[in-house]
N, C-alpha and C positions, 0 to 999 in steps of 0.2 A: 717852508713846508707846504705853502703853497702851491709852489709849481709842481710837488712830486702828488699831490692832490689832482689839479689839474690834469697833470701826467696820464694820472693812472684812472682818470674817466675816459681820458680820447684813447688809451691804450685799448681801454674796455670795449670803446663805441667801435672804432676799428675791428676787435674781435670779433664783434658779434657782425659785423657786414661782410667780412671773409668768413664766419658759419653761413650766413646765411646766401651767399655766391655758391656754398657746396663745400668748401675746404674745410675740413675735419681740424683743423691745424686751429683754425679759430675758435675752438672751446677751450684749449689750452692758452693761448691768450687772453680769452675772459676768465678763466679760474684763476688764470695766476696773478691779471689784473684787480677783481673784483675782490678777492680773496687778500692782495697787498691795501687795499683800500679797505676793507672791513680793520683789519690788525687799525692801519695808519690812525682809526676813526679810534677805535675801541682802545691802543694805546695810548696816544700820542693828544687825543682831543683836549685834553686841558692845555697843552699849549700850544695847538691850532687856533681853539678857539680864542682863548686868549691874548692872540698875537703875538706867542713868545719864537722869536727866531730861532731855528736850528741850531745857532754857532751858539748862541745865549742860552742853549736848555740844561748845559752842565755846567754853567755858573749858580755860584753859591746867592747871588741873590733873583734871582730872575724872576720868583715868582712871590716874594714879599709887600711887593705892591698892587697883587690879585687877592679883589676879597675873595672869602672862603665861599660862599654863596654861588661866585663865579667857579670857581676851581670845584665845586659839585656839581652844579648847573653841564658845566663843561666833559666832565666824565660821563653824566648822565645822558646828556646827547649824541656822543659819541658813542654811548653801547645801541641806542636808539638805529644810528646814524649805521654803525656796524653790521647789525640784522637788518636792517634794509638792504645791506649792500649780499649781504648772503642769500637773503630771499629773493631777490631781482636775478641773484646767481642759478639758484634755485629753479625757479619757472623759466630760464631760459634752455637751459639745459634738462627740464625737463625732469628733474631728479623728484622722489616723493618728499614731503613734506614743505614744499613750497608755499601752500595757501597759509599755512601757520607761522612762520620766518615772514611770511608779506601784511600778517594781520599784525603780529609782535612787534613787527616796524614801524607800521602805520604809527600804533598807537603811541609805542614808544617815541617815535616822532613828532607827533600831534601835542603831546604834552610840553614841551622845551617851547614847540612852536606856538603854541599859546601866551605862554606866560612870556616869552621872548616878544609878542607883541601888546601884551599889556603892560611891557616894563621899557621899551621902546622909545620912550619921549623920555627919560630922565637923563643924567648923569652919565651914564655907561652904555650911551647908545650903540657906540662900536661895538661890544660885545652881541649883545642882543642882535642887532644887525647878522652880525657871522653865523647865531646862532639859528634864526627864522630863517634865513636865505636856502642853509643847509637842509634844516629839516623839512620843510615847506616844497623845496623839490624833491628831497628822496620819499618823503612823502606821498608826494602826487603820484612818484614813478611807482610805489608801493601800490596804491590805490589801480592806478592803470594795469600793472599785472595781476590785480585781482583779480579783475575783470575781465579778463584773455579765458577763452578757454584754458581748460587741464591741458592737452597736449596742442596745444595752440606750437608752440615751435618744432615741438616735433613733427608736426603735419610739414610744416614747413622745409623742414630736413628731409625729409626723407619722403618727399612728394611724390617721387620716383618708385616707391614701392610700399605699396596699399597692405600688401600681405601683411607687412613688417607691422604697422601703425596700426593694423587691425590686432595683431598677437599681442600688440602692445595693450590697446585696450582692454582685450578679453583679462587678459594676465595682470591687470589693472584692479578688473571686476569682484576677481577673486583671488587673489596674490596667495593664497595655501596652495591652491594645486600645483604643484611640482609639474606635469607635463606643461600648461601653462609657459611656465618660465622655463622649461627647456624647445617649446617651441619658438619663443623670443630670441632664448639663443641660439637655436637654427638658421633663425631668417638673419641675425647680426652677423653670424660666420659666413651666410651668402652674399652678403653685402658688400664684409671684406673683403673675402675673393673677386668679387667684381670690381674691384679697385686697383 
């Protein structure tokens, strides 16, 4: 489960450098990566974290020798580990509700990653290991997207047209006015044509 982990971060990082070359095609590569990676975290985590192999997850004992402690621990970082991966989705693309999916993450992350380093020197270091490496960087990356301007990627998209990012803002400002958000989608439908 590893490697489909692995996978589906370079799949990500990949996406987001073809958004940001200009190609429209690479949001649909980070949603669908970003999005397979939140599930992976938020289902699968107790036997990621765990180090239960794929071929071994529908055997009948696989996981009798995971304390219960772990097999919590291990969901709980992975729902953590999941809305990080949604909020990073979030502020890349620009979509509302980003700052709160990246605050929800943090924390949620912050918490596993604590106690994964003050339980760190005993007995079950490999877990705790899996566990702080995880959280510790989506974490950070949480933290870094806080940090970014609101339409920090959007400026970057669509660099090429001020009006758009300005409609964007206004209709931002005040998200009830309905002209607003039919001038946003004026300047979206001038865009496409121009493609």
């Amino acid at each position: 489960m590893r490697i489909i982990e692995k996978a589906l971060v370079l799949i990500a990082v990949f996406g987001l450098i073809v958004r940001l070359l200009g190609q429209p095609t690479g949001s649909i590569i980070m949603v669908m990566s970003l999005c397979s990676l939140s599930w992976l975290y938020v289902i699968l985590s107790f036997a990621l974290l765990n180090d239960i192999k794929l071929r071994s997850l529908f055997k009948k004992g696989a996981f009798t020798c995971i304390p219960t402690w772990h097999k919590i621990g291990a969901v709980l970082s992975g729902i953590g580990l999941g809305i990080a991966c949604i909020g990073i989705l979030f502020k890349i693309q620009a979509w509302g509700g980003a700052q709160i999916e990246l605050i929800e993450g943090l924390i949620l992350c912050l918490i596993p990653a604590i106690i994964g380093l003050l339980k760190r020197r005993g007995r079950h270091k490999e877990f705790y290991n899996r566990v702080v490496s995880r959280t510790i960087i989506f974490g950070c990356l949480c933290l870094v997207f806080l940090c970014l301007p609101d339409l920090f990627f959007l400026r970057i998209y669509y660099r090429h047209n001020p009006t758009f990012i300005n409609a964007v803002e206004q209709s931002r400002k005040d998200p009830e006015n309905q002209q607003l958000r039919d001038k946003v989608d004026a300047e979206r439908r001038k865009i496409m044509q121009n493609h």
